[in-house]
C-alpha positions as CSV (number, residue, x, y, z in Angstrom):
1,X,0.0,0.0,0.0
2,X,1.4,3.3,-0.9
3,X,2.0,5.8,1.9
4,X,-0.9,8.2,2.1
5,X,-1.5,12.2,3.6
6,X,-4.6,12.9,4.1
7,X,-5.5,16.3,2.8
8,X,-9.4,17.4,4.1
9,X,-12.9,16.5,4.1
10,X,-15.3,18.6,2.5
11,X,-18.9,18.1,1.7
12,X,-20.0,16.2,-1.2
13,X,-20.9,17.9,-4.3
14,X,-23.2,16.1,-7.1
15,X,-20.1,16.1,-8.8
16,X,-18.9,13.3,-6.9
17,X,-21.9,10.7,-7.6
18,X,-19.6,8.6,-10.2
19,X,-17.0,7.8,-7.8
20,X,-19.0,7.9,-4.5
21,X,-21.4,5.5,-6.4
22,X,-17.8,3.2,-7.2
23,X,-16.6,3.6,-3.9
24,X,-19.9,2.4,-2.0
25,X,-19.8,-0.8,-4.7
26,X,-15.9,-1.5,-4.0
27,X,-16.5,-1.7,-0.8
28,X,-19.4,-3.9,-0.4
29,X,-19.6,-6.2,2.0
30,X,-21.7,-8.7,4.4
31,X,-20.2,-7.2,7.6
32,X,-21.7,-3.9,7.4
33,X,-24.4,-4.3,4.7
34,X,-28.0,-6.0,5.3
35,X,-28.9,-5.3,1.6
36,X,-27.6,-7.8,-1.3
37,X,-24.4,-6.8,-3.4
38,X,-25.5,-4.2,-6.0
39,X,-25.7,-5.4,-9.4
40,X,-26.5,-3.4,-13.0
41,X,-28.3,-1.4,-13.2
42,X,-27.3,0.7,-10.5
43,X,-29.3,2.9,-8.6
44,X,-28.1,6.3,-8.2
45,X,-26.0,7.3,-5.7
46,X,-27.8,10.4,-5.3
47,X,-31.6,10.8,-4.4
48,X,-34.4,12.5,-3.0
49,X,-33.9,10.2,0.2
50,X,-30.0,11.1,0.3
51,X,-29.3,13.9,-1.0
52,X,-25.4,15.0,-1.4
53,X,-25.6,17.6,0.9
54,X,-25.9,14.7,3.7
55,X,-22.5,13.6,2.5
56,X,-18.7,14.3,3.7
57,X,-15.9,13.4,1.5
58,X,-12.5,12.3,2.8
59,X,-10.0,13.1,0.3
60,X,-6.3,11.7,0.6
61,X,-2.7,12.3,-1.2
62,X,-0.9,9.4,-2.4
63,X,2.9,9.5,-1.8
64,X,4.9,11.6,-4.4
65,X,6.3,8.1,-5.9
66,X,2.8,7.2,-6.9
67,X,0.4,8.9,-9.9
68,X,1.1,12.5,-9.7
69,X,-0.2,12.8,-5.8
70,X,-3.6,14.1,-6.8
71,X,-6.4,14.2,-4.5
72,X,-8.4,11.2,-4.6
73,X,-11.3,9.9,-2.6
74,X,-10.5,7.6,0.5
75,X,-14.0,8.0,1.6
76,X,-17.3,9.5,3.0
77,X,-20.1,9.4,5.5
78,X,-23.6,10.0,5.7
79,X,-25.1,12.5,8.1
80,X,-28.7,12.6,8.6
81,X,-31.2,14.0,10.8
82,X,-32.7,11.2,13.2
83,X,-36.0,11.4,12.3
84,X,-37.8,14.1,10.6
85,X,-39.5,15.2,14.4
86,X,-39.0,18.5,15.2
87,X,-38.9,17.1,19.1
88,X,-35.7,15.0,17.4
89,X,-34.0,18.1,15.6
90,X,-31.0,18.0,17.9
91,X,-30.0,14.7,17.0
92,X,-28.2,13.7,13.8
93,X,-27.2,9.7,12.9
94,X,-24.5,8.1,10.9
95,X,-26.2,6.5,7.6
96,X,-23.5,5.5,5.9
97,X,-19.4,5.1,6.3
98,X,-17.2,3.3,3.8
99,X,-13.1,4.1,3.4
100,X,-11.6,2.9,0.3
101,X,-9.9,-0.5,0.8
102,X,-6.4,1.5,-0.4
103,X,-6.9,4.0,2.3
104,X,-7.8,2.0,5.0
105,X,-5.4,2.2,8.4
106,X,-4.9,5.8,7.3
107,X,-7.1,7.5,9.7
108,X,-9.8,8.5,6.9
109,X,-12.8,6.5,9.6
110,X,-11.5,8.4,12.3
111,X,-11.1,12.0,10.3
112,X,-14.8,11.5,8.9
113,X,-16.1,10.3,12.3
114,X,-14.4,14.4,14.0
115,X,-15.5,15.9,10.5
116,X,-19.5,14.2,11.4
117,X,-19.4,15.7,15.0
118,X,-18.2,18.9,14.2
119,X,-20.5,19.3,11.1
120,X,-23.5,17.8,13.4
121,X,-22.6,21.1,15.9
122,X,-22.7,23.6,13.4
123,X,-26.3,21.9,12.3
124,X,-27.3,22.4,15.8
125,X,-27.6,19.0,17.2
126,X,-25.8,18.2,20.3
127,X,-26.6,14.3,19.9
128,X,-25.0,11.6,17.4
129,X,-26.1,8.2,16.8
130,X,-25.6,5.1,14.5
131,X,-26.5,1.4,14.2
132,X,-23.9,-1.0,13.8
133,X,-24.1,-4.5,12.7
134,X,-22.9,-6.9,16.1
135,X,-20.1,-8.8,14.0
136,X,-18.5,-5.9,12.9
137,X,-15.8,-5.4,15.4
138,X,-13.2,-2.9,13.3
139,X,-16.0,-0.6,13.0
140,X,-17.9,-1.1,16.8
141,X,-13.9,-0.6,18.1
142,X,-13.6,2.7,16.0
143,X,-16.7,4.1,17.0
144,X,-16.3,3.6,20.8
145,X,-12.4,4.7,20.7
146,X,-14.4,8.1,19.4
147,X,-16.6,8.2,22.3
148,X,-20.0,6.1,21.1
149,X,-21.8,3.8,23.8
150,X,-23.7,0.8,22.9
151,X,-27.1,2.2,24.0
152,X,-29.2,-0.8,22.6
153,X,-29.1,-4.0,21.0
154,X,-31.8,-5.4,18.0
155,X,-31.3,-9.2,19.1
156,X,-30.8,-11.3,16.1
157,X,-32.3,-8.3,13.5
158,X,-31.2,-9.6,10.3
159,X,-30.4,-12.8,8.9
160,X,-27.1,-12.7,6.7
161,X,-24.8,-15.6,5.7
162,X,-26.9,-18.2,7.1
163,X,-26.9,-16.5,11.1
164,X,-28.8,-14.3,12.4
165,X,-27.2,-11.1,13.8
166,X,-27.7,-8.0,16.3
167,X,-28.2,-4.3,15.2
168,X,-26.0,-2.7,17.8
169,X,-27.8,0.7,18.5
170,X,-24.8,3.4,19.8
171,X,-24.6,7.0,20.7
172,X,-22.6,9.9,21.9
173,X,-22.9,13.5,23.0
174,X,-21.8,16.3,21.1
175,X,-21.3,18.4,24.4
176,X,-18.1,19.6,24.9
177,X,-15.9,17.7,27.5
């Protein structure tokens, strides 16, 4: 794996739906995803119900000895409102993460994870949550190194590869330390 810098995230841009739609496709995979793989023809990445303004985009270097060290996408999360309640409006939940598989062990999780809280601040929410599939311990381990709690568990929720599996509910504030 080439050495990586990671240079910013920034919000998405409908620009970005070609290789946001590749990235979530590359990365595909039974330990975070409760949908089948996505086969032609592909739905857009864009929509009414995910808009890209609900998107951050990591963006990462390569070394100098690789392809000209232009930026290139390591990743992105979805931020959401909770719920469209106006009693939940200071809440926001983690839809969606995925880091490229070249970029991952760089940091880009854990940079879209700070970008998330600090973009759910300036929205106004003082509250972030996210469901997590049980199995998937790289991701539960990365979210509670960044402060989540399990706050509750969806015993046996989906039924993937044969077993069925928990839908790990977890939270965090967004209040200052």
């Amino acid at each position: 794996m080439a050495a990586l810098s990671l240079l910013s995230v920034r919000p998405a841009t409908p620009a970005d739906e070609a290789e946001l739609a590749e990235l979530d496709r590359s990365t595909w995979s039974s330990l975070h995803a409760v949908v089948p793989p996505p086969v032609p023809p592909y739905e857009p990445f864009f929509g009414e119900w995910h808009p890209p303004e609900e998107f951050l985009v990591a963006e990462a270097a390569e070394s100098a000895e690789s392809a000209g060290g232009a930026p290139r996408v390591a990743g992105y999360l979805r931020l959401a409102p909770a719920t469209p309640l106006a009693s939940n409006a200071h809440v926001r939940q983690i839809r969606g993460l995925a880091v490229a598989n070249w970029a991952r062990g760089a940091g880009a999780g854990r940079l879209l994870l700070r970008a998330a809280f600090d973009e759910a601040r300036r929205q106004g929410a003082n509250r972030i949550t996210l469901r997590v599939l049980a199995h998937n311990e790289p991701a539960r381990a990365l979210y509670a190194s960044e402060g989540f709690a399990v706050e509750g568990v969806f015993p046996g929720e989906f039924f993937l590869n044969g077993r069925y599996v928990d839908d790990v509910c977890m939270g965090r504030s967004l209040d200052p330390a």
